[in-house]
Structures are given as C-alpha cells and as structure tokens.
VOMARMI-418116 format. One record per residue: x, y, z of N, C-alpha, C in turn; residue in three letters. Coordinates in nm, 2 decimals. Example, Ala and Ser with C-alpha at 12.3 -4.5 7.8 and 13.67 -1.06 7.14 Angstrom:
// VOMARMI-418116
+--------+--------+--------+--------+--------+--------+--------+--------+--------+-----+
!   n.px !   n.py !   n.pz !  ca.px !  ca.py !  ca.pz !   c.px !   c.py !   c.pz !   r !
+--------+--------+--------+--------+--------+--------+--------+--------+--------+-----+
!   1.32 !  -0.57 !   0.78 !   1.23 !  -0.45 !   0.78 !   1.32 !  -0.33 !   0.78 ! ALA !
!   1.28 !  -0.22 !   0.71 !   1.37 !  -0.11 !   0.71 !   1.29 !   0.00 !   0.79 ! SER !
+--------+--------+--------+--------+--------+--------+--------+--------+--------+-----+
END
This chain:
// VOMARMI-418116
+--------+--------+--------+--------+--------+--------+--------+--------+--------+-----+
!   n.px !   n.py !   n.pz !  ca.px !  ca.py !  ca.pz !   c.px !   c.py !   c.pz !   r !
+--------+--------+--------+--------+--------+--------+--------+--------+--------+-----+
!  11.84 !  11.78 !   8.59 !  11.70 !  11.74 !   8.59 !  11.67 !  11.66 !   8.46 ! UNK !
!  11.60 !  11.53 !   8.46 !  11.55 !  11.45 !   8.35 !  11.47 !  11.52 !   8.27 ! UNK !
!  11.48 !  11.49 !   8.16 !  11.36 !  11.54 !   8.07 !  11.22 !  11.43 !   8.03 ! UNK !
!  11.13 !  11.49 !   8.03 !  11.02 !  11.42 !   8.02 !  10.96 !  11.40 !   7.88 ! UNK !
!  10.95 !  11.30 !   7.82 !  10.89 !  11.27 !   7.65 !  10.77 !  11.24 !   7.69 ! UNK !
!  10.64 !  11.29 !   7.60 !  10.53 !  11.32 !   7.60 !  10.47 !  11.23 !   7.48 ! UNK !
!  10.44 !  11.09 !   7.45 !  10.40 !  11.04 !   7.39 !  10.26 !  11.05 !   7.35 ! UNK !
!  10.21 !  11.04 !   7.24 !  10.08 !  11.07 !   7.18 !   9.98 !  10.95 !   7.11 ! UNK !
!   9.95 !  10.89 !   7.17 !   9.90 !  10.78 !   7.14 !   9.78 !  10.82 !   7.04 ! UNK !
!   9.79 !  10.73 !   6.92 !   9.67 !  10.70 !   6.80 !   9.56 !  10.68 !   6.89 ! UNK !
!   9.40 !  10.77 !   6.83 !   9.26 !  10.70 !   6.89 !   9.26 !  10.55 !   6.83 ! UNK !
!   9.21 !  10.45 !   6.95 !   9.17 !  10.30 !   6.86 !   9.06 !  10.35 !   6.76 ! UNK !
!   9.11 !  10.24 !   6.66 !   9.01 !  10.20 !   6.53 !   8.85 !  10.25 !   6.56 ! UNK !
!   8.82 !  10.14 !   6.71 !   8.67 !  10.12 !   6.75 !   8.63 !  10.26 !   6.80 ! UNK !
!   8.73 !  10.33 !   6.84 !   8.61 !  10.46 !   6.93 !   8.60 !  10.55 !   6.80 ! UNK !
!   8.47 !  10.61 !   6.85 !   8.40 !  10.71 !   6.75 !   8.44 !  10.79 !   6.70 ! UNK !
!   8.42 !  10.82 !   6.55 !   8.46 !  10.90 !   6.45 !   8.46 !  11.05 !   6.48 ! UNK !
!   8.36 !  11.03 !   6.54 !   8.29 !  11.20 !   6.54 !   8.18 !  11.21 !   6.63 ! UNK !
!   8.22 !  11.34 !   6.77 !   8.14 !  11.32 !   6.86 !   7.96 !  11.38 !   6.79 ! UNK !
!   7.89 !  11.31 !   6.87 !   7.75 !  11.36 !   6.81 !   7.68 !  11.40 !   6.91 ! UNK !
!   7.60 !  11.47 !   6.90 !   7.49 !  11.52 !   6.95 !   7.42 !  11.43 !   7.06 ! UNK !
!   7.38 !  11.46 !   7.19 !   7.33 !  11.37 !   7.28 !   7.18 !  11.37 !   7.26 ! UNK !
!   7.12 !  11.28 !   7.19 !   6.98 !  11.24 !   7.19 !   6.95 !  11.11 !   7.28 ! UNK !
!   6.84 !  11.09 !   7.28 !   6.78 !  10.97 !   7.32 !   6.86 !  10.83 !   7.29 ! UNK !
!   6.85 !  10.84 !   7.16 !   6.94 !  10.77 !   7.11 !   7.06 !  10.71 !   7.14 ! UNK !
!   7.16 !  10.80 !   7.12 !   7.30 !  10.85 !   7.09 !   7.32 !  10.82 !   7.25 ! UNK !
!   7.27 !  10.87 !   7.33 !   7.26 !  10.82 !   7.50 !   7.29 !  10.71 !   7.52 ! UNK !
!   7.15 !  10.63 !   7.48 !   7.11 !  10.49 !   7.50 !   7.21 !  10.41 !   7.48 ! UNK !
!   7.26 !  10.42 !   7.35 !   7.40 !  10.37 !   7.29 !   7.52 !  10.37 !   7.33 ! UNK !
!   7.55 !  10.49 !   7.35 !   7.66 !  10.50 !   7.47 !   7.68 !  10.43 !   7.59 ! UNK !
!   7.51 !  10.44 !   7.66 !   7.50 !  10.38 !   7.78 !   7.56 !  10.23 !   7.78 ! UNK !
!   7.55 !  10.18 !   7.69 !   7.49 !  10.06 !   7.66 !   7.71 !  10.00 !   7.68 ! UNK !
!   7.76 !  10.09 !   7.68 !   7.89 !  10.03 !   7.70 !   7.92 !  10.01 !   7.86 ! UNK !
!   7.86 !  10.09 !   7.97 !   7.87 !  10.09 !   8.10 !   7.86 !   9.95 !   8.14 ! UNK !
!   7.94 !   9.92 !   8.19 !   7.89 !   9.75 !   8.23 !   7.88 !   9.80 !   8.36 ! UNK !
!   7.72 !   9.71 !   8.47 !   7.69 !   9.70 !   8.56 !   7.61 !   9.60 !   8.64 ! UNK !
!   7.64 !   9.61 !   8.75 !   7.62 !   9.50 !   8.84 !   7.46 !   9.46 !   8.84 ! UNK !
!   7.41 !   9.39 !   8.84 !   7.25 !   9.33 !   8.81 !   7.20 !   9.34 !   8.97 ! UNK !
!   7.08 !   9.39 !   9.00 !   7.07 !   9.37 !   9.09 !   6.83 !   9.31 !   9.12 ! UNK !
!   6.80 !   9.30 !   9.19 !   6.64 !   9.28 !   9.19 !   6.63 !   9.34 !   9.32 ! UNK !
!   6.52 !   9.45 !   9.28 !   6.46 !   9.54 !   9.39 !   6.39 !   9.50 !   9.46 ! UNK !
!   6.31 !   9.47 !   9.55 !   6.17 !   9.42 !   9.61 !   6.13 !   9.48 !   9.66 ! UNK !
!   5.97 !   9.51 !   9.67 !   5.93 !   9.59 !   9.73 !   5.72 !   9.52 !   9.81 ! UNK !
!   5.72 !   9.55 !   9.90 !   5.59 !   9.53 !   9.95 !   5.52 !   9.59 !   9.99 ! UNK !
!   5.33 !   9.64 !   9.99 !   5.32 !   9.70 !  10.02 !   5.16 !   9.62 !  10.12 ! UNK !
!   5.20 !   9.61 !  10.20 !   5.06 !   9.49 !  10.31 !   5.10 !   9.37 !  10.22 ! UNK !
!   5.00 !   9.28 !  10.13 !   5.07 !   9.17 !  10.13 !   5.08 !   9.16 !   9.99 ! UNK !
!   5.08 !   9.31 !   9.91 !   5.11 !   9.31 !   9.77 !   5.24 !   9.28 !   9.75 ! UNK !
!   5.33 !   9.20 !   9.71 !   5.47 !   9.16 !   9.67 !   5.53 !   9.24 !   9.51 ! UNK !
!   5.58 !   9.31 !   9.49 !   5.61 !   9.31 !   9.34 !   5.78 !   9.36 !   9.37 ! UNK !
!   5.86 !   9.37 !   9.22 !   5.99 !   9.43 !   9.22 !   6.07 !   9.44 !   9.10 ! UNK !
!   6.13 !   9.48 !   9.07 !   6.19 !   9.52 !   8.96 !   6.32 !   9.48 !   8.91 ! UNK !
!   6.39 !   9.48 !   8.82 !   6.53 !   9.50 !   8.80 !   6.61 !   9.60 !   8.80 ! UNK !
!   6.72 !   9.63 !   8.83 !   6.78 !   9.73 !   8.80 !   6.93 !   9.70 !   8.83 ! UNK !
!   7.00 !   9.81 !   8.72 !   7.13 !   9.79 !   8.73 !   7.16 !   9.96 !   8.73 ! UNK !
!   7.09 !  10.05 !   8.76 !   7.13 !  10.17 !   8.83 !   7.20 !  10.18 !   8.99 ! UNK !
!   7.19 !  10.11 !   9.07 !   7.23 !  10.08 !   9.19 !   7.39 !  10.11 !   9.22 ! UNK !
!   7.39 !  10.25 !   9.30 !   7.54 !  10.26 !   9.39 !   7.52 !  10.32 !   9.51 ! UNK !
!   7.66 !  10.25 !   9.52 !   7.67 !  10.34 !   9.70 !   7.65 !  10.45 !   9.69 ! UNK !
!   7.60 !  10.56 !   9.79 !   7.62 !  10.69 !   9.82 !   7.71 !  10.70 !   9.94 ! UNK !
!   7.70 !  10.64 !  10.06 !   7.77 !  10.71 !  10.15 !   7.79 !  10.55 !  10.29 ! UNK !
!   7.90 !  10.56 !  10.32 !   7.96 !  10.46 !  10.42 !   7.90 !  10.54 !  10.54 ! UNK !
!   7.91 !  10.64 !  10.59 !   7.85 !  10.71 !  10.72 !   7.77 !  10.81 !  10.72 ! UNK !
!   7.63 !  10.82 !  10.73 !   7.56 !  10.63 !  10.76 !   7.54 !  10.56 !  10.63 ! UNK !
!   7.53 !  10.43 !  10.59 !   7.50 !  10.34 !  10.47 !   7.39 !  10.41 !  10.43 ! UNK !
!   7.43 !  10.43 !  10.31 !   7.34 !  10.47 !  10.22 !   7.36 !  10.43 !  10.08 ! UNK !
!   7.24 !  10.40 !  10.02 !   7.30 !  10.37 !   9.85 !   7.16 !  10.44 !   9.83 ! UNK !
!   7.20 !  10.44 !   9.64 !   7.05 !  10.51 !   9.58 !   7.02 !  10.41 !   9.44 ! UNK !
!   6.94 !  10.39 !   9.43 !   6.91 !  10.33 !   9.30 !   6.81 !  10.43 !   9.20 ! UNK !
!   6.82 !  10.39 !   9.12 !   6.72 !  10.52 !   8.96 !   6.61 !  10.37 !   8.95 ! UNK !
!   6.46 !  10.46 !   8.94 !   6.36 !  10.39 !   8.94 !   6.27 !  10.44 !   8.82 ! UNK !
!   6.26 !  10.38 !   8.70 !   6.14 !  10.45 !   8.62 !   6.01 !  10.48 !   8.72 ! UNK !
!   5.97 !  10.58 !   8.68 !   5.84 !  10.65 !   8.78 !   5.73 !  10.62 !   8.68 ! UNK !
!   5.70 !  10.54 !   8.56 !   5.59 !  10.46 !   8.50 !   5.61 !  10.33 !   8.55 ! UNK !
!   5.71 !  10.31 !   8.62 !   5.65 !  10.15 !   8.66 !   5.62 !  10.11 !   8.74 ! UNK !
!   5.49 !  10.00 !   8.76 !   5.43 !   9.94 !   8.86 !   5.52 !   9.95 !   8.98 ! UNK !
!   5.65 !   9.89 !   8.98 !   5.67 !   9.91 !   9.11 !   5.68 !  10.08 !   9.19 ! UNK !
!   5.73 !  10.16 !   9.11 !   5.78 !  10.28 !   9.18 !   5.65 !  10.30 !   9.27 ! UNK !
!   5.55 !  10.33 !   9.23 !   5.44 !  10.36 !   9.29 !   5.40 !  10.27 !   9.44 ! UNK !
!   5.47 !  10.17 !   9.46 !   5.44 !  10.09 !   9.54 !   5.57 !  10.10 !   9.69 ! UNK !
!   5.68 !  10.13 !   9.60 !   5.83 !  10.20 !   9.64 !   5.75 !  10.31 !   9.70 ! UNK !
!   5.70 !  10.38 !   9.69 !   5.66 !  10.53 !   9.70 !   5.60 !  10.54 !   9.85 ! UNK !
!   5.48 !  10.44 !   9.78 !   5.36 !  10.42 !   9.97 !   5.44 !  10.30 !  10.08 ! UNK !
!   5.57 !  10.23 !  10.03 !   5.58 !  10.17 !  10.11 !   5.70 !  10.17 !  10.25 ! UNK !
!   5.81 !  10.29 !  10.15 !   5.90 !  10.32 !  10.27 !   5.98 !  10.23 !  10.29 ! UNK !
!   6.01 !  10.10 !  10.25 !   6.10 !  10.01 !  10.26 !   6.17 !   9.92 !  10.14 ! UNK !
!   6.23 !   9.89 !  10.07 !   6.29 !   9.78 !   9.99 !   6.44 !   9.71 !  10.02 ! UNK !
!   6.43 !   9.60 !   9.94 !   6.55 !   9.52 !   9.96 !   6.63 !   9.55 !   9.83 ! UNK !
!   6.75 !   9.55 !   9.84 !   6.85 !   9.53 !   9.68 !   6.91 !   9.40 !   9.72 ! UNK !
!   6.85 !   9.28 !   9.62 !   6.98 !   9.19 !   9.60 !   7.11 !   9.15 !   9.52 ! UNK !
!   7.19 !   9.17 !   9.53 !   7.30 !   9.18 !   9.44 !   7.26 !   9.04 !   9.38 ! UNK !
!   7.27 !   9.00 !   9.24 !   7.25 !   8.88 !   9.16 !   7.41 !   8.78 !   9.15 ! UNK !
!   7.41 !   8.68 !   9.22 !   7.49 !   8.57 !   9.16 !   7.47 !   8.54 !   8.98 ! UNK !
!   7.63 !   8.48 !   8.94 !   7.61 !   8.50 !   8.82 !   7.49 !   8.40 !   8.79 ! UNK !
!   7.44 !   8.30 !   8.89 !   7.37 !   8.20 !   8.80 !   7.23 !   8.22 !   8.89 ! UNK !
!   7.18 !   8.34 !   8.91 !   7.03 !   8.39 !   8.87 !   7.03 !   8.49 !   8.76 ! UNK !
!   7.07 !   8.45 !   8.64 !   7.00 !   8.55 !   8.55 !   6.85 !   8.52 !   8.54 ! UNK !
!   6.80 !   8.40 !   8.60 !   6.62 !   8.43 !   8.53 !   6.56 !   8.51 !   8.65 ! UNK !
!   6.61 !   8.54 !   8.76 !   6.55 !   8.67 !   8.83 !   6.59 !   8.80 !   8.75 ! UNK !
!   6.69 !   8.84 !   8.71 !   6.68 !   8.94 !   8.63 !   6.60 !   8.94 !   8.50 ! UNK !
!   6.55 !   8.84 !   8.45 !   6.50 !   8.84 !   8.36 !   6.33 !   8.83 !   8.41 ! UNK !
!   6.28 !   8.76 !   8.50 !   6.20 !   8.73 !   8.56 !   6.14 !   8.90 !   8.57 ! UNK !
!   6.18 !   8.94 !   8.71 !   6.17 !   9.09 !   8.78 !   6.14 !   9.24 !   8.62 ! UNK !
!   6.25 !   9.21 !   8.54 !   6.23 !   9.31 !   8.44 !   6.13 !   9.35 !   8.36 ! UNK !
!   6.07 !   9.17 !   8.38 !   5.92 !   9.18 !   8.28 !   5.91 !   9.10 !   8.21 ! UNK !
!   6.06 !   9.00 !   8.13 !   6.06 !   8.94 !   7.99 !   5.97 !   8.82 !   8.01 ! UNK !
!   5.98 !   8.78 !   8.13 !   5.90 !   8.63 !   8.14 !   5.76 !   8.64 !   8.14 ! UNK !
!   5.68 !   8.74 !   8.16 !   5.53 !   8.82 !   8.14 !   5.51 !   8.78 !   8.25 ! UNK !
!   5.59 !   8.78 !   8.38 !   5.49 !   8.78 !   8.52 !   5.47 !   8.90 !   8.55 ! UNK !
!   5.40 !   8.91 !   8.63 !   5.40 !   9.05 !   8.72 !   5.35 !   9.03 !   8.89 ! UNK !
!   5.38 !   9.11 !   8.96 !   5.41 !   9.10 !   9.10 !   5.44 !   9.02 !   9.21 ! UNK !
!   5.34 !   8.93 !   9.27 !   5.40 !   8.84 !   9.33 !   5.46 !   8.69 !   9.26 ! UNK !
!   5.40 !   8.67 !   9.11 !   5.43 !   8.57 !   9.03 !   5.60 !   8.58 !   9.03 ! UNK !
!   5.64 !   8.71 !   8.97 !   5.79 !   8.69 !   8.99 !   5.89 !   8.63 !   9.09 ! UNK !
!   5.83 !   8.62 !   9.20 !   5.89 !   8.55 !   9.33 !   5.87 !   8.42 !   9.32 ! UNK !
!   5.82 !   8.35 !   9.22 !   5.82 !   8.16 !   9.18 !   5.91 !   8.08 !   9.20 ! UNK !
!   6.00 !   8.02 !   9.23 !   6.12 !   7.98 !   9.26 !   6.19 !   8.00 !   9.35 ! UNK !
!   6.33 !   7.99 !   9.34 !   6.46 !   8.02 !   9.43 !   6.42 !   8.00 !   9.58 ! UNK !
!   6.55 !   8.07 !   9.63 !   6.51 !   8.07 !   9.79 !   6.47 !   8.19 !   9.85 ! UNK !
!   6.41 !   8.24 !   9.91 !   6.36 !   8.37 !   9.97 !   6.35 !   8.34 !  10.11 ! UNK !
!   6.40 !   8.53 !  10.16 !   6.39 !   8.50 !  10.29 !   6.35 !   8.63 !  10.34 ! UNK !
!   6.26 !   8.61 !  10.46 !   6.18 !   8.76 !  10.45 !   6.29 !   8.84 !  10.58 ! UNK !
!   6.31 !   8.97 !  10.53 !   6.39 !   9.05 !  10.63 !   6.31 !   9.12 !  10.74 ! UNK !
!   6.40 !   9.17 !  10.83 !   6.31 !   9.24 !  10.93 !   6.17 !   9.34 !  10.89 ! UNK !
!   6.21 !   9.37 !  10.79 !   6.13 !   9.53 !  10.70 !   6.03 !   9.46 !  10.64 ! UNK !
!   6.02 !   9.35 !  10.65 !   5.90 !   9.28 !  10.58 !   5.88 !   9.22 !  10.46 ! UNK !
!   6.00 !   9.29 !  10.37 !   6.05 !   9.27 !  10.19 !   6.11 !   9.15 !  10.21 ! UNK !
!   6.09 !   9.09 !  10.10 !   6.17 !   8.99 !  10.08 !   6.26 !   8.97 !  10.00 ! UNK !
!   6.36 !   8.88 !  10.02 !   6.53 !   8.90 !   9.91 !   6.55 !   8.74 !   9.86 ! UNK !
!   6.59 !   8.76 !   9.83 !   6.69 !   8.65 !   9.76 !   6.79 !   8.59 !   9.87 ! UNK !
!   6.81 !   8.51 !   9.88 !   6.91 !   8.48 !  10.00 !   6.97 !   8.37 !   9.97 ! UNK !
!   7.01 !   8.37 !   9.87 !   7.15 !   8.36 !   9.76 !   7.21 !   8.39 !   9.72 ! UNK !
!   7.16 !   8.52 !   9.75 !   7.21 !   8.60 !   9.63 !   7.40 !   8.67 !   9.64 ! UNK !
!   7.50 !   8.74 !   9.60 !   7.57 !   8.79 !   9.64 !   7.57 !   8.85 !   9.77 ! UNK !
!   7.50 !   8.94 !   9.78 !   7.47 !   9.05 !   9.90 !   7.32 !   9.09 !   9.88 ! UNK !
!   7.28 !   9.15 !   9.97 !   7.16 !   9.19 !  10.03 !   7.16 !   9.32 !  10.11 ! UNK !
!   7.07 !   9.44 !  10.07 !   7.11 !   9.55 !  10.16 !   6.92 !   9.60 !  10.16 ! UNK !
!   6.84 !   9.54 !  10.32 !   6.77 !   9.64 !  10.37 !   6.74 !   9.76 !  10.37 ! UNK !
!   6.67 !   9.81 !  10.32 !   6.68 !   9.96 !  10.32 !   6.52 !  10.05 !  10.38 ! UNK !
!   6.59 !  10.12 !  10.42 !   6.44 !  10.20 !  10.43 !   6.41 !  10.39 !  10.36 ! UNK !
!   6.35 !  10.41 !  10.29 !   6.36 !  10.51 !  10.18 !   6.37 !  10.64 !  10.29 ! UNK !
!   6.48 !  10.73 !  10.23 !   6.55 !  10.84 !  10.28 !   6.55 !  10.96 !  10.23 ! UNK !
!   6.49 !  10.95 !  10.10 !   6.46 !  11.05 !  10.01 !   6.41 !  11.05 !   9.90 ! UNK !
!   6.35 !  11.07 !   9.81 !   6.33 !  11.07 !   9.68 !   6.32 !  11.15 !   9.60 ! UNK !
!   6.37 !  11.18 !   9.46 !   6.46 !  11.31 !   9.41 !   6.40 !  11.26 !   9.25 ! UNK !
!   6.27 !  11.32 !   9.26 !   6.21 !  11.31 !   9.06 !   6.27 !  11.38 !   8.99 ! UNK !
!   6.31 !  11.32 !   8.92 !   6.38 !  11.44 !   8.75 !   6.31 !  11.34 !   8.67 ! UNK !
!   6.21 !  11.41 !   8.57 !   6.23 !  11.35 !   8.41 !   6.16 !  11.20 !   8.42 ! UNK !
!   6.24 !  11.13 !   8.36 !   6.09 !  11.02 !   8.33 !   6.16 !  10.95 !   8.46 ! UNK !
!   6.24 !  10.97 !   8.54 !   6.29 !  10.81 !   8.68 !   6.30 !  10.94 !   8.79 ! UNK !
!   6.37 !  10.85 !   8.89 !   6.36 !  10.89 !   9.01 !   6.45 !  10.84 !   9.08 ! UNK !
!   6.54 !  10.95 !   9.20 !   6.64 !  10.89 !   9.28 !   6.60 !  10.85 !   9.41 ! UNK !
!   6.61 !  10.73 !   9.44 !   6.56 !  10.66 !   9.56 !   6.70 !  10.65 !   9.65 ! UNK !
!   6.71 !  10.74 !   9.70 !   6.82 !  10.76 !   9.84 !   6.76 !  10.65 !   9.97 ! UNK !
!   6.84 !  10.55 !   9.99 !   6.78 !  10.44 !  10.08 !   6.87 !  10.41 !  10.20 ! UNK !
!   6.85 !  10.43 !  10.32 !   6.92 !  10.42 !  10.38 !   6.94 !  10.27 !  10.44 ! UNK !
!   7.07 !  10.22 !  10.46 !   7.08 !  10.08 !  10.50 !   7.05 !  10.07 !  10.62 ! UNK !
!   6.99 !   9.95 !  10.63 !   6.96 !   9.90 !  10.81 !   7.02 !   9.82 !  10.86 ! UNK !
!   7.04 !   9.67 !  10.73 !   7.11 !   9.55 !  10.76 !   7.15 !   9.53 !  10.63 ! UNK !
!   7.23 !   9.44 !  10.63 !   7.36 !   9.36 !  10.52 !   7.32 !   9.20 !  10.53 ! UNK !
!   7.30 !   9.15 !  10.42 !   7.36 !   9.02 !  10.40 !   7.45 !   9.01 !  10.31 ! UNK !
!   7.60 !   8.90 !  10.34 !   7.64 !   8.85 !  10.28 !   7.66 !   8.72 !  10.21 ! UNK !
!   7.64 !   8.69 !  10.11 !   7.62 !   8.55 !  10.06 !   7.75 !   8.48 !  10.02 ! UNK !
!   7.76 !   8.38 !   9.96 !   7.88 !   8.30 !   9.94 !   7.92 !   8.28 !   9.81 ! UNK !
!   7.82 !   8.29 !   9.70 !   7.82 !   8.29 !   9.57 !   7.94 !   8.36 !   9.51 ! UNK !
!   8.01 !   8.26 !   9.40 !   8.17 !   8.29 !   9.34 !   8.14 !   8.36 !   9.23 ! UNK !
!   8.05 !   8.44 !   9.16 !   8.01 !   8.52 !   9.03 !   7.93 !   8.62 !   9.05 ! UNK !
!   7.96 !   8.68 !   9.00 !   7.85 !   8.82 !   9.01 !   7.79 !   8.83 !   8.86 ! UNK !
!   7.65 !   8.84 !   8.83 !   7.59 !   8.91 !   8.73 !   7.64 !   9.04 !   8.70 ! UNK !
!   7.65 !   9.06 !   8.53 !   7.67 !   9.21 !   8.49 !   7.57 !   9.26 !   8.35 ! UNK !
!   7.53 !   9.35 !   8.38 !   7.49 !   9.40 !   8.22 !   7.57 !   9.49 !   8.13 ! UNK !
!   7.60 !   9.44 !   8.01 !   7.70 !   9.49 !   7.94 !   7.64 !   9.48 !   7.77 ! UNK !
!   7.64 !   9.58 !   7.67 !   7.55 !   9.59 !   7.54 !   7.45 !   9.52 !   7.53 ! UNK !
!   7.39 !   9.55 !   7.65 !   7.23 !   9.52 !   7.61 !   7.22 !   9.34 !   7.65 ! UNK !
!   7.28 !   9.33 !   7.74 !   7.31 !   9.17 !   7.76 !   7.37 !   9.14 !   7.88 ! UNK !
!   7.27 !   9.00 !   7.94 !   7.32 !   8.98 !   8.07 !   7.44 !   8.87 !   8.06 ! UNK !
!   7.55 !   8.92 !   8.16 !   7.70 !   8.83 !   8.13 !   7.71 !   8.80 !   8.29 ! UNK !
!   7.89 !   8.77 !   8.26 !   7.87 !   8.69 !   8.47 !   8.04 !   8.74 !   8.45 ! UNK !
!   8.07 !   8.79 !   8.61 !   8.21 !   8.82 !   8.61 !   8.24 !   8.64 !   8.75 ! UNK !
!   8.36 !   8.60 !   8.68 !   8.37 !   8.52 !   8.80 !   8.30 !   8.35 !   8.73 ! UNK !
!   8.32 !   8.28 !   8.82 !   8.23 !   8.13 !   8.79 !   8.11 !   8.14 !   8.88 ! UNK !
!   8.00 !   8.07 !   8.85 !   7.88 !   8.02 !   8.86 !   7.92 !   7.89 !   9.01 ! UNK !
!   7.82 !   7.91 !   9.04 !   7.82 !   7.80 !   9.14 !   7.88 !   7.62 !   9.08 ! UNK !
!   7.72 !   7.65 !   8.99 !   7.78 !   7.54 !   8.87 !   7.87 !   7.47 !   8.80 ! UNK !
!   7.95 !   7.59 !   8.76 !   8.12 !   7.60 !   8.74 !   8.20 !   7.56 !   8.80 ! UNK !
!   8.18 !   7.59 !   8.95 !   8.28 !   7.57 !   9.05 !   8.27 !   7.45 !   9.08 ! UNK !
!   8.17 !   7.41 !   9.10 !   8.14 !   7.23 !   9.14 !   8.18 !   7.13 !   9.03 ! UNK !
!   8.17 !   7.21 !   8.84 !   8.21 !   7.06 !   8.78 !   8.40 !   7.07 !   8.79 ! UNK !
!   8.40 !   7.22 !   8.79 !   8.57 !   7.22 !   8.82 !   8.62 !   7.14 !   8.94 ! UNK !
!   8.60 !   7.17 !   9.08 !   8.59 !   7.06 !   9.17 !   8.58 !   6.94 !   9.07 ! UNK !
!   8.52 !   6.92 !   9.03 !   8.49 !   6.76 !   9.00 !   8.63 !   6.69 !   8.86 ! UNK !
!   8.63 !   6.84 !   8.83 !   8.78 !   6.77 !   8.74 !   8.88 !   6.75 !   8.80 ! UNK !
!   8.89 !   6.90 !   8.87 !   9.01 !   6.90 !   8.97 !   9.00 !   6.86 !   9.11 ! UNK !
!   9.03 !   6.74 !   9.12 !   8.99 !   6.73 !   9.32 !   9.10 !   6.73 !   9.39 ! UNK !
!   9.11 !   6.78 !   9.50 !   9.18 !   6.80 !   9.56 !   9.29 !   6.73 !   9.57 ! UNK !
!   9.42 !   6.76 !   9.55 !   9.57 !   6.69 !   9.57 !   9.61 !   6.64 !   9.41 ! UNK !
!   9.48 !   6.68 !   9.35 !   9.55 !   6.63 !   9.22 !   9.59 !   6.67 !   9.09 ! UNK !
!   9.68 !   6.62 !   9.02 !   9.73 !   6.70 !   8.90 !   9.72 !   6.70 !   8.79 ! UNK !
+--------+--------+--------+--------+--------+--------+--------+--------+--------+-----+
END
C-alpha cells in the first residue's frame, strides 16, 4: 500500500490576520470579495415603469425554473415588485454598465427615466427587458420570504431569452468589471485581425 504525504501549505500574505467578529461592517467587507453577475430588475405596475439593480440573483431550481433574487424592502421598487406579481431579470452584457449604474440610482433617475436609451423589448408579462442583454428570464413572483432589512423574491420562470453578447458584467470590490470582450472589443479585434490573416 502507498503512503500518503500530507502537505501543509503557508496562509497567503493577503488573507486575514485574525478572524473578527461579524458586524455590519466586517460583512460588508467581506462581501465585497464575492464577485457577481450584474443583473437590472424591471418591474411594472399599470403604466408605472421602474427597476433596480442587483447582483443578488441565482438559480433556485431547474424543475420548474425558478431563481430568487434579494430585494431591499426600502426601495422604491420592492413595493411595486410586491403589488405587481411579475418582473424581468436581465443578465448585463459587459458593455451596459450605464444600466447598472442607471437602475441603481447613481445617474439621479428614477422610474421610468431609467429606461432612456438602449433597446427594449416588452415581454408577454408586460415588463420590459433589455433585449441585448446576455439573457433574459420572465418571471412571475412565487414567493416572498422577508427577513431583516431585504427580501427573498422566489420567481418563477415562464420564458428565456438568449442574447448573443461576448462579455458578461461583474461586480467585484465595490466595482463594475466585465468577464470576456465587449461587443466593441470584438469588432476592433475583427478589425485588426480579419479573417485568413496573420
């Protein structure tokens, strides 16, 4: 029988000295190493338009489609989430970060002003999405599970879009990044590299 050596690897330099106490803080901080996928919520209620950002958004369950996203319950939209029973999630190409910035608040719009630009396209449910975005998942609300200051919005899928975009948006220490090339990318690349050539 072989014998097995049990090597003991040094903590890196960068990870923390000394575990601390979980505060607000200490949380936040932590959090702030999670890298995740950018996404813009939409939400309508008759012909009020408004929506959010978030990068809480995962699957729950392949049978039946279900994902959940975390919703602050002080913000304008949750309330609207609440009486309306339906939203869109659009997954963000890397080269819409000003919808994520737009949707979150930084640009000082609020409700339907955030929908200014891009391409939009209204789904069966009435919400409207981004329809450039990476992906697109329909939803119609399945649950909702308050704890504390947010809320779990259990959504069940109805429909899927898939988009064509080569990058995905990420938030990573408090900052929007891109996994992948930009549309933009890819076209001046094309443009250096064309086809057949070296």
């Amino acid at each position: 029988m072989q014998s097995c050596t049990i090597h003991h690897l040094e903590p890196l330099a960068s990870r923390p000295a000394s575990v601390r106490e979980a505060t607000e803080q200490t949380f936040r901080e932590a959090m702030r190493h999670l890298a995740s996928g950018v996404c813009v919520v939409t939400l309508c209620a008759g012909e009020r338009r408004t929506g959010l950002t978030a990068t809480s958004v995962s699957s729950l369950s392949a049978e039946p489609p279900t994902l959940l996203v975390c919703v602050n319950r002080a913000s304008s939209g949750y309330a609207t989430l609440a009486g309306s029973g339906v939203f869109a999630v659009s997954v963000l190409a890397a080269d819409q970060r000003e919808f994520a910035e737009r949707f979150v608040g930084d640009a000082g719009l609020n409700g339907a002003e955030r929908y200014q630009g891009g391409s939009w396209r209204v789904l069966p449910s009435g919400v409207s999405c981004l329809a450039d975005s990476v992906a697109v998942f329909d939803c119609e609300v399945d649950e909702r599970i308050e704890r504390h200051t947010h809320a779990i919005v259990i959504g069940r899928v109805r429909r899927v879009l898939l988009g064509a975009a080569s990058g995905a948006l990420v938030y990573w220490r408090g900052a929007f990044d891109q996994l992948g090339w930009s549309k933009d990318e890819v076209s001046r690349a094309i443009g250096l590299f064309p086809s057949g050539g070296n």
